[in-house]
C-alpha positions as CSV (number, residue, x, y, z in Angstrom):
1,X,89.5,56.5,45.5
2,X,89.1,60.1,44.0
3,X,90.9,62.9,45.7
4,X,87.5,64.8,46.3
5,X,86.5,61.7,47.8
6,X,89.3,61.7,50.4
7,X,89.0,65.1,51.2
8,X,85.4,64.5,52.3
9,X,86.6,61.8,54.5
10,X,89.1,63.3,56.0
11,X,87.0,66.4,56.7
12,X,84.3,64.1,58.3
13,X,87.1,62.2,60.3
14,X,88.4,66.0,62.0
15,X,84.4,66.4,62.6
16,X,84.1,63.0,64.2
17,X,87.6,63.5,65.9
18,X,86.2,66.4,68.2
19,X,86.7,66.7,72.1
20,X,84.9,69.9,72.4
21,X,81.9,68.3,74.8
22,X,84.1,67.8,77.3
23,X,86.8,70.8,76.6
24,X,85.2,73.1,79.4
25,X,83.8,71.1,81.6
26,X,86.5,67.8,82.5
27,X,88.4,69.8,85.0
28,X,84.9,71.1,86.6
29,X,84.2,67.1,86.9
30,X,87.3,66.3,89.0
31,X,86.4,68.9,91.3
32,X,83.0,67.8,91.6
33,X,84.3,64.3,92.4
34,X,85.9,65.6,95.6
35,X,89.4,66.3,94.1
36,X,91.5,69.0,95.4
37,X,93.7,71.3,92.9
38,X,96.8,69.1,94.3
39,X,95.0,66.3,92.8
40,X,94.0,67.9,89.5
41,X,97.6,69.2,89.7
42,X,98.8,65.8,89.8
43,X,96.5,64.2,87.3
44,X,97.6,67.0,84.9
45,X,101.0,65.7,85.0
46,X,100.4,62.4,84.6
47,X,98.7,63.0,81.7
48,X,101.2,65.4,80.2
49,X,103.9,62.7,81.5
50,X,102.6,59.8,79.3
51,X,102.0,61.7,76.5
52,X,105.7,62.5,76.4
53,X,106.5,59.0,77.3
54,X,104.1,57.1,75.0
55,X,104.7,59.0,72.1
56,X,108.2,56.8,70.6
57,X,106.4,52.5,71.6
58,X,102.8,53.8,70.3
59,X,104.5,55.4,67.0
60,X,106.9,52.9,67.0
61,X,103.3,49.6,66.7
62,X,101.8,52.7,64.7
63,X,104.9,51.7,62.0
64,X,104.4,48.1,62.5
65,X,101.0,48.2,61.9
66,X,100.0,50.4,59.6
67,X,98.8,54.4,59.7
68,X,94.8,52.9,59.5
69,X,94.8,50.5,62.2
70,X,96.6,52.7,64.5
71,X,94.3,55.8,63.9
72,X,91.2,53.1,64.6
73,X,92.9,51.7,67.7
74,X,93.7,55.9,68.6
75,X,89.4,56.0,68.5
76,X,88.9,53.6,70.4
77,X,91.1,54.0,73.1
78,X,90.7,57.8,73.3
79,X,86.7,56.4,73.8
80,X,87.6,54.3,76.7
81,X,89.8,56.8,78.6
82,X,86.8,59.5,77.9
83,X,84.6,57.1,78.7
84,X,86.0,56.2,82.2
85,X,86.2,59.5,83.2
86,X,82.2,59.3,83.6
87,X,82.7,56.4,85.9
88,X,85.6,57.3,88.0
89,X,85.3,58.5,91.2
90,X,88.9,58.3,92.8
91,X,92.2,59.5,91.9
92,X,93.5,56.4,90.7
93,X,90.4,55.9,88.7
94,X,90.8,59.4,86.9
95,X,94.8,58.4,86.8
96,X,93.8,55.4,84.1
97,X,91.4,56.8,82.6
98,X,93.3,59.9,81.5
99,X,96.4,57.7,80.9
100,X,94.4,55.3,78.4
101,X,93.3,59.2,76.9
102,X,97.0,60.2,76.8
103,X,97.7,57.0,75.1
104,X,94.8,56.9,72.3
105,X,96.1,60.8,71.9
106,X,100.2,59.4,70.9
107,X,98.7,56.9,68.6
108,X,96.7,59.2,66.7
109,X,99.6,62.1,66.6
110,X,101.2,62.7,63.3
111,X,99.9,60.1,61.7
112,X,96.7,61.4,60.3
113,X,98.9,64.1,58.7
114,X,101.1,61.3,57.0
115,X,98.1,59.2,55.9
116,X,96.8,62.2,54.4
117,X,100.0,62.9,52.9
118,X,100.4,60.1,51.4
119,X,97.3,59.5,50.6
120,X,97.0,62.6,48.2
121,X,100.5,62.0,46.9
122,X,99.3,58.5,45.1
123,X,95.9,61.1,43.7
124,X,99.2,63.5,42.5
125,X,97.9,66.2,44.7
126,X,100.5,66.3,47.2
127,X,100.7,70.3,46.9
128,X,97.1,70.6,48.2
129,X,98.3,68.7,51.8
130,X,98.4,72.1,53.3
131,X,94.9,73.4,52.1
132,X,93.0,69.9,52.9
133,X,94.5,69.6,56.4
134,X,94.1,73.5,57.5
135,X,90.3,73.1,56.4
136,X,90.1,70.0,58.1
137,X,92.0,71.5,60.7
138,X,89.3,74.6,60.5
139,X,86.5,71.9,60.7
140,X,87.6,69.9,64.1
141,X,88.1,73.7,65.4
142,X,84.6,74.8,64.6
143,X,82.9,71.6,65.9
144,X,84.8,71.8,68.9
145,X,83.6,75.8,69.5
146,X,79.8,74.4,68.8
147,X,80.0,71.2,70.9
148,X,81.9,73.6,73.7
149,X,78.4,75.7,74.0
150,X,76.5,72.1,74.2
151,X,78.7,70.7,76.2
152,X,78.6,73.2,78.9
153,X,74.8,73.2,78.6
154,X,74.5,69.7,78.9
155,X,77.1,69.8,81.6
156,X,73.9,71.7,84.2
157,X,71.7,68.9,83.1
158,X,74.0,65.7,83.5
159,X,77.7,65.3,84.8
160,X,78.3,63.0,82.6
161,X,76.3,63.0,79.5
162,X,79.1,64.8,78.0
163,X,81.8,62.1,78.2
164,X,79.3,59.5,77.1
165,X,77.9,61.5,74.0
166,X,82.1,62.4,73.3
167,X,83.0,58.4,73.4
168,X,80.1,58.2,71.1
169,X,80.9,60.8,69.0
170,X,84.6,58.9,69.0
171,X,83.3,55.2,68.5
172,X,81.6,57.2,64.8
173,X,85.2,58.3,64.6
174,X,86.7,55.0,64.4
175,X,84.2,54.0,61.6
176,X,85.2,56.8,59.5
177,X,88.5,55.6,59.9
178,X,87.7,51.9,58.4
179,X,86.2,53.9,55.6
180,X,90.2,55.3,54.5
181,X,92.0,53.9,51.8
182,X,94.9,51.8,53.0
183,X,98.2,53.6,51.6
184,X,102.3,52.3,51.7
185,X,103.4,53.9,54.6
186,X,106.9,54.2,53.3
187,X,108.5,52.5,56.7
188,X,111.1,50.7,57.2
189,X,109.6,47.8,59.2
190,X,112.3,45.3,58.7
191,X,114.5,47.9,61.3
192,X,113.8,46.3,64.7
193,X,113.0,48.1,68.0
194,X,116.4,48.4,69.6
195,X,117.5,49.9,66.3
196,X,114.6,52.5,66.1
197,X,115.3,53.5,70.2
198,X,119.1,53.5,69.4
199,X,118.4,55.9,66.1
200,X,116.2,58.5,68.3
201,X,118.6,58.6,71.4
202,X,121.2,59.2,68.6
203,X,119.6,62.1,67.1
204,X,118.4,63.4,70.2
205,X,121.7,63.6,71.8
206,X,123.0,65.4,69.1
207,X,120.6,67.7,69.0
208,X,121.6,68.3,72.3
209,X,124.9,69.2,71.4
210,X,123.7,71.9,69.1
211,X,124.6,76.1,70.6
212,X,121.9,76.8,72.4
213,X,119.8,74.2,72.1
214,X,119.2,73.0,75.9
215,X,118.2,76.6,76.8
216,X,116.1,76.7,74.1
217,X,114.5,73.4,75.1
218,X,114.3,74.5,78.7
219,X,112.2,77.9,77.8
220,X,110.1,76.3,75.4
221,X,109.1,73.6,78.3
222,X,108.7,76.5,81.2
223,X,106.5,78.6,78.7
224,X,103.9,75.2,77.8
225,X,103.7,74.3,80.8
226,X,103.3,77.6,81.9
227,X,100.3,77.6,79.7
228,X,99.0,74.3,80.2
229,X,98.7,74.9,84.0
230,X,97.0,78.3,83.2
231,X,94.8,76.3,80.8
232,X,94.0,73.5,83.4
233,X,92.7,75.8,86.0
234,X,90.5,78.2,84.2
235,X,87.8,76.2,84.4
236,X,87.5,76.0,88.2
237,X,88.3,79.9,88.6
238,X,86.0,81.0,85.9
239,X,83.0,78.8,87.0
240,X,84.1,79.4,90.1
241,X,83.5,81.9,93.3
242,X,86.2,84.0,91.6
243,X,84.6,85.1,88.6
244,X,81.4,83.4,89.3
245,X,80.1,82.0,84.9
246,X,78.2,79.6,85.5
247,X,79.1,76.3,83.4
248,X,77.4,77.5,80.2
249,X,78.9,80.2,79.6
250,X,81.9,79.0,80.3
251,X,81.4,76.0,77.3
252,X,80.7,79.8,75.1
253,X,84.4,81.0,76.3
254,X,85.7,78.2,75.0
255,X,83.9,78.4,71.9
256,X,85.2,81.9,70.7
257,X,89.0,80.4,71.5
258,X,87.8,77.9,68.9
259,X,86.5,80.1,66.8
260,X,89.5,82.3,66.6
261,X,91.6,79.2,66.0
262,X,89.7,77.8,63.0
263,X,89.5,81.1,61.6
264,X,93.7,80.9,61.1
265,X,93.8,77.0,60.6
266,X,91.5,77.5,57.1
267,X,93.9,80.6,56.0
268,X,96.8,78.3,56.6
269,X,97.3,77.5,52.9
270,X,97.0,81.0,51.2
271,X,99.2,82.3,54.3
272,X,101.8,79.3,52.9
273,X,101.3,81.3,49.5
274,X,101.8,84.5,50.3
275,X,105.1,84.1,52.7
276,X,106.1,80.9,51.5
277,X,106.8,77.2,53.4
278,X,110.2,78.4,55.1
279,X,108.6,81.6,56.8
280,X,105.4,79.6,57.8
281,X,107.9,76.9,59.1
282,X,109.7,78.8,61.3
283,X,107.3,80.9,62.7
């Protein structure tokens, strides 16, 4: 497959892979279902719980079974737990379906990048990895900023309409995904599980050991979740007695964030140029 091609695809998989229908208005649907902000609170953990927890078994079957089939079965699940969030109307209901989201979320992580890696390493364009994935990057940004403004539109008209057109939008995204070149995935699969667990708790407790590093761990947890909780309750407070936006324009608040975003994600490669990998890395 040419390279051009490839890009294309992986610019129509970020498209397909957006979330921005129901970016503004999820939280606003938990409190319409009766729960409280302990309960939202709660479910917020969870999700950020599993996430954490599911990253090392999901990555870990991602490896066994290739970077394709886990980024199809990332679709699909992600579509189920979005999907479920229409139907649930109790805590535990919301609890699975944002825990099959978490999960569908760990299968996909890193491993688009790698596919596309090494996808444009067999075209001998590695060194354009950075420019393809920050305008892909740039395009998942912009649809979400466009599909925030529908989303919160659509929102006023129909609770859920946004969580069924976003498990559509993500069943289109699993297609694309069947459409990708199959690539080495330069694994070693032969390792077992115990050895890949063992390997990780290695590194991690050495890491550990490292000046510094636990405090620097410790703040850089305190200031996401910081921000996370922040993020999880602007919804409710904006659209809310409050501040008092109604859902729209609160879909066209999270639009310019968006906006802003994608406008640095599609600089990413000539800011790589100008201050070079190293800086860009550890900023």
């Amino acid at each position: 497959m040419q390279s051009q091609e490839v890009r294309w695809r992986y610019y129509l998989y970020s498209l397909t892979e957006t979330q921005g229908l129901i970016a503004p208005v999820w939280v606003l649907v938990l409190q319409a279902r009766g729960l409280s902000y302990t309960d939202i609170g709660l479910l917020g953990a969870l999700y950020w719980a599993v996430l954490v927890l599911a990253e090392i078994p999901t990555g870990y079957i991602g490896d066994r079974i290739g970077r394709r089939r886990s980024l199809f079965i990332a679709a699909l699940i992600t579509a189920g737990g979005v999907g479920g969030l229409a139907f649930a109307r109790t805590l535990l209901s919301f609890a699975l379906a944002l825990t099959a989201w978490a999960v569908g979320i760990t299968f996909r992580s890193g491993t688009a990048d790698a596919w596309l890696y090494s996808v444009l390493g067999r075209s001998g364009t590695a060194d354009a990895y950075t420019h393809v994935r920050g305008r892909g990057r740039a395009v998942k940004l912009a649809a979400t900023a466009i599909t925030a403004v529908i989303g919160g539109v659509l929102y006023t008209k129909s609770l859920v309409a946004p969580f069924f057109l976003t498990a559509g939008l993500l069943a289109v995204n699993s297609a694309v995904v069947l459409s990708f070149p199959t690539v080495p995935d330069g694994q070693g699969r032969s390792r077992s599980e115990s050895w890949l667990f063992s390997t990780t708790r290695q590194e991690l407790t050495a890491a550990f050991k490292q000046p510094g590093m636990r405090s620097f761990v410790g703040y850089t947890v305190l200031l996401f979740g910081l921000v996370e909780v922040t993020r999880t309750f602007v919804q409710p407070i904006v659209a809310g007695d409050q501040v008092g936006l109604s859902v729209a324009a609160v879909g066209a608040l999270y639009a310019c964030f968006n906006i802003v975003a994608a406008g640095a994600s599609a600089l990413t490669s000539r800011i790589e140029q100008t201050l070079g990998v190293r800086v860009v890395g550890s900023s």
